[in-house]
C-alpha angles and dihedrals in degrees: 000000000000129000093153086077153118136191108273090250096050117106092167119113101238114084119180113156138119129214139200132221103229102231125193117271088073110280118148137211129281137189121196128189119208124179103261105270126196105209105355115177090221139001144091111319110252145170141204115209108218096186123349103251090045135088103262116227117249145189103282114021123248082252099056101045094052093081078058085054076227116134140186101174150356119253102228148127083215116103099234124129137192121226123210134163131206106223112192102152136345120259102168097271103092088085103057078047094056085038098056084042100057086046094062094038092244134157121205140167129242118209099204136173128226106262083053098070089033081069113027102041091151097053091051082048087059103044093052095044093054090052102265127140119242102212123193130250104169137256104274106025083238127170093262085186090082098047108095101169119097095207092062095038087057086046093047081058100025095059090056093039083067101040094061085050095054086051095039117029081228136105111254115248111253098237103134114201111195097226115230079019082265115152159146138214086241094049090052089052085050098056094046095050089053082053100256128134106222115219128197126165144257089197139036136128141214102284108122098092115094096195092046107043111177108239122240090261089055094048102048092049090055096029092047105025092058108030109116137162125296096026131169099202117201115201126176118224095215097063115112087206088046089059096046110047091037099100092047099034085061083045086057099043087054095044091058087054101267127149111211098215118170128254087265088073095044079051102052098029 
């Protein structure tokens, strides 16, 4: 998913959409534009992006989501990121992403729906085995934002909570990712109180579209122009581009100075 981002032909400075991770029981993606908030109740996670280099402000502050135990950045002068990665459905691109990603030594974390690890037990395997975290981004890819029943919001997590430990042998981390970045304040205390960190973003890009992939020269403007520090980067694994830049995109992070850290050290910091 992607609310840090614009369309690909949008070179203004406010960036306010949200985007959804197509899954696979059909549903298709979907980008919503929302006025730029600054501490909506509910709504679609957005940013605005003042100047590239810097943390873009967003609809709730660092500050206010922290009694949520829900994050999108680290407020810091320090050049760290944190890597993450929206998984809907499998397309054939997630192992040249695992691949680029052992070869830099970086740990990342996939935010992944149920479906997902039913059909691509293998690829959860791997990414558990090689140190990354599996996140979870619930069974149906539903608005949880409408769901205002405890008891369904716990099933939409639970149910994948099992799954992974029917792959893996291993309790699912509790990272909780709202799917479409679509929230409320009551959904966030939910997921707290069911033990999950809730993690939204400060940089994406649109990537999410098979039949209009962005080219390399469109990702790194976004993907280098705006990283900062601090960033909590959102990816999605279906994406061709993705796939393809990965492995240079992480040289040219480092390059600028950057540290890629998992989410555990965002978490703790």
């Amino acid at each position: 998913m992607e609310s840090s981002v614009s369309s690909p032909a949008d070179t203004s400075s406010t960036d306010t959409s949200s985007t959804d991770t197509p899954v696979s029981t059909g549903l298709t993606s979907l980008s919503c534009a929302i006025p730029s908030l600054t501490a909506p109740s509910e709504g679609n996670w957005g940013l605005s992006f003042q100047q590239d280099g810097q943390l873009p402000t967003g609809n709730a502050t660092i500050e206010s989501l922290k009694k949520y135990d829900a994050y999108y950045a680290k407020d810091t002068d320090e050049k760290v990121i944190f890597l993450t990665f929206d998984a809907g459905y499998e397309n054939g691109n997630t192992p040249a992403i695992l691949d680029a990603l052992k070869k830099h030594q970086v740990k990342a974390t996939f935010f992944v729906v149920g479906t997902y690890i039913e059909s691509e037990p293998e690829l959860i395997q791997r990414m558990t085995d090689e140190g990354h975290t599996v996140g979870n981004h619930t069974w149906h890819h539903p608005d949880m934002s409408k769901i205002a029943s405890l008891d369904t919001f716990r099933k939409e997590l639970e149910d994948v909570e099992t799954a992974y430990k029917n792959v893996t042998g291993k309790e699912m981390t509790k990272y909780y990712r709202p799917p479409q970045g679509k929230y409320s304040e009551s959904n966030l205390q939910m997921a707290k109180e069911l033990g999950y960190k809730s993690f939204f973003w400060s940089l994406a890009y649109v990537d999410w579209y098979q039949d209009q992939q962005p080219s390399k020269e469109e990702a790194f403007e976004k993907l280098l122009n705006r990283i900062h520090p601090g960033a909590l980067v959102l990816l999605h694994s279906t994406s061709a581009t993705n796939a393809q830049i990965l492995d240079e995109l992480l040289t040219r992070w480092e390059e600028m100075g950057y540290q890629i850290l998992p989410l555990q050290d965002l978490v703790k910091s």
